[in-house]
C-alpha positions in Angstrom: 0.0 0.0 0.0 1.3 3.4 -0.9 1.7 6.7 1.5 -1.3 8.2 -0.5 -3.4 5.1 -0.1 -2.9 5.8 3.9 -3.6 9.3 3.4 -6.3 9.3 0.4 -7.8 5.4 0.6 -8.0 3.8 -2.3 -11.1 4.6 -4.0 -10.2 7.5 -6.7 -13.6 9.3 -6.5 -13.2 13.1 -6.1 -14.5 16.3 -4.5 -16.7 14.6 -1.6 -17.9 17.1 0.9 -20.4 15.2 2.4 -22.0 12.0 3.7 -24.7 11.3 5.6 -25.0 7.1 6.0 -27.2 5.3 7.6 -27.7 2.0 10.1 -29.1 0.1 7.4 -26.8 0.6 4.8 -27.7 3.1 3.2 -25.2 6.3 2.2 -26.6 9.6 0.6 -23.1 11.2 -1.0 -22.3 15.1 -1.7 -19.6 15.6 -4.3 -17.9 18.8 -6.0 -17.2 18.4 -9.5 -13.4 20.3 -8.8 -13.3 21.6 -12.5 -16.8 23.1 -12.4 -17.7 23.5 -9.0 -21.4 21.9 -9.8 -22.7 19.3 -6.8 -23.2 15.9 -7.3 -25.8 13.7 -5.4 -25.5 9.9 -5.4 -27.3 7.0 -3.5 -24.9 4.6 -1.8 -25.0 0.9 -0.6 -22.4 -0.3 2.2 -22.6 -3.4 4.5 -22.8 -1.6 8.2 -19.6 -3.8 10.5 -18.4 -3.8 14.0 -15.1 -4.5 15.1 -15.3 -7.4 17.5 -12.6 -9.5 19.6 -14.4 -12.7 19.3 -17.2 -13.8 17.5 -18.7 -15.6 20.4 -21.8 -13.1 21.2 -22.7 -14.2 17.3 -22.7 -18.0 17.4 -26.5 -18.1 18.4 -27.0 -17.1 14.7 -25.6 -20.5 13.8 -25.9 -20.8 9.6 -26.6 -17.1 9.4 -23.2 -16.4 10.5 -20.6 -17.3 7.6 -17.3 -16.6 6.7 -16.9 -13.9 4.6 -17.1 -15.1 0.7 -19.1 -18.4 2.2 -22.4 -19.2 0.7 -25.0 -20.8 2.7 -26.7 -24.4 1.4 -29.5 -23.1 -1.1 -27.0 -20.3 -2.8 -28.2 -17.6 -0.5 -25.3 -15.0 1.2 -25.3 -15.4 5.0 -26.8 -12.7 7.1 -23.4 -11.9 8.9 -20.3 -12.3 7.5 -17.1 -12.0 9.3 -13.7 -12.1 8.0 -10.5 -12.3 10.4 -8.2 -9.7 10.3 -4.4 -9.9 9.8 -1.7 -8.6 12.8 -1.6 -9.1 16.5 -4.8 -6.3 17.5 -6.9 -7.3 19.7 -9.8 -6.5 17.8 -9.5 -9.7 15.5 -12.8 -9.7 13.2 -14.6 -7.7 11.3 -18.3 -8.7 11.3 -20.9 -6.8 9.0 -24.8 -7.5 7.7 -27.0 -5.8 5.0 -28.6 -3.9 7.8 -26.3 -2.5 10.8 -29.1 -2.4 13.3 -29.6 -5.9 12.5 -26.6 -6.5 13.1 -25.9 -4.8 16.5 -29.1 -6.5 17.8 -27.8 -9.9 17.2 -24.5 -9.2 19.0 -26.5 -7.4 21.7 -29.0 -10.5 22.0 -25.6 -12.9 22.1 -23.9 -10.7 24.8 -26.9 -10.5 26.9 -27.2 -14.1 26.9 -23.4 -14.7 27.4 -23.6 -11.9 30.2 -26.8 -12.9 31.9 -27.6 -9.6 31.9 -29.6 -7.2 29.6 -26.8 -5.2 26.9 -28.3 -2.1 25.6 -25.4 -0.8 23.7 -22.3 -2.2 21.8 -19.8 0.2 24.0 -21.1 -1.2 27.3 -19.1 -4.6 26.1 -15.7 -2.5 25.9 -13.5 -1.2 23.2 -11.6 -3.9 23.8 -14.1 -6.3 22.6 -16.2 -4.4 20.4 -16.2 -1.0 18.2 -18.7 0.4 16.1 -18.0 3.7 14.6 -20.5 5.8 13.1 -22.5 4.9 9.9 -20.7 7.7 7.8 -17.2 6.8 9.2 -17.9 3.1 8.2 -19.3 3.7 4.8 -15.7 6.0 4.2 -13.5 2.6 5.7 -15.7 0.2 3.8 -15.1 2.4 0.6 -11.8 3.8 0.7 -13.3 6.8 -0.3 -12.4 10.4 1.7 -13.3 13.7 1.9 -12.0 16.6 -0.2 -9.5 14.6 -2.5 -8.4 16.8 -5.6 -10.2 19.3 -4.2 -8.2 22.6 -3.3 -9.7 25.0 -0.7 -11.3 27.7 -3.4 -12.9 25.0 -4.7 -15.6 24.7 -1.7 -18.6 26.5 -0.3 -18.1 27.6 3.0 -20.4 29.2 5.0 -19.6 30.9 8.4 -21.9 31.7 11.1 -22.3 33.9 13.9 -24.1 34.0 16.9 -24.2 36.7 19.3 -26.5 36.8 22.9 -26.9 38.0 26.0 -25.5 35.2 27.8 -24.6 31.2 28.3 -27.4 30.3 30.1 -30.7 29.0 27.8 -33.2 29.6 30.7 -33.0 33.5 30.3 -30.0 34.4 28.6 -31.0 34.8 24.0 -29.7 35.1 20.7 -29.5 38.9 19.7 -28.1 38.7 16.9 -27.1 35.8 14.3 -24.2 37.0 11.3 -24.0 34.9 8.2 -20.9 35.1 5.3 -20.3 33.2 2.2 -16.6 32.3 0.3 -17.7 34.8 -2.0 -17.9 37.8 0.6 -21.8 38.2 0.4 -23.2 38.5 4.2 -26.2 38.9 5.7 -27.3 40.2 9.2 -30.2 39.2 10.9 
């Protein structure tokens, strides 16, 4: 892997400046065109993952559970795939689904019953036996894909905002005044 793979990932696709992904695989995608400037919206699919020590809060889903690549008995994919990962981290698997919140639940339901008690949330097991990073942040590892790339700094819309009040407390402290400025110098005052 090349320095600019670490840096840029791998996937070549330019000018994204936003992403908004969600649980259950699905990734809405904002790109720049850097030549023109014009913005691009695209539809994504990813396969939602967590990051997981062991795959023993997963064994209840017995044939739904395959390696990754592995096919079950009538030709269908598994629901959860896992594949292990190579070097000596702790967190050895990567396990990921169609649908993320499918996915959690079914490690949740494992740990519970593992635990004996109820789990209501993937970082109550530890970061050192599971991680789940947000749905945008997983859609840009799954992808290789980043932010900004070929993309120089003129090249985006910025926006700044303002606000100015009375105070820092919301029960009677307000906002008197809100200032608004574009990268091409036009502002507003309201």
């Amino acid at each position: 892997m090349s320095e600019d793979e670490w840096l840029w990932g791998w996937d070549p696709t330019p000018g994204i400046v936003s992403v908004w992904a969600e649980p259950d695989g699905r990734a809405f995608v904002w790109r720049r065109q850097p030549e023109t400037r014009a913005l691009i919206y695209e539809r994504e699919r990813f396969r939602p993952w967590l990051l997981l020590s062991s795959l023993d809060d997963l064994r209840h889903l017995g044939a739904s559970l395959q390696r990754e690549g592995a096919n079950t008995a009538n030709g269908a994919n598994a629901g959860v795939c896992y594949r292990e990962l190579d070097g000596p981290g702790a967190l050895r698997f990567i396990a990921s689904a169609d649908d993320g919140r499918a996915l959690t639940h079914a490690l949740l339901q494992g740990a519970s019953r593992r635990l004996g008690r109820t789990i209501a949330h993937v970082r109550e097991l530890g970061s050192d036996a599971a991680v789940a990073l947000p749905p945008e942040e997983q859609y840009l590892v799954a992808t290789g894909r980043n932010y900004f790339r070929e993309l120089r700094f003129d090249d985006l819309v910025r926006m700044q905002l303002d606000l100015e009040t009375t105070g820092l407390n919301p029960a009677h402290d307000r906002v008197f005044m809100i200032a608004l400025r574009d990268d091409e110098g036009r502002s507003e005052l309201l």
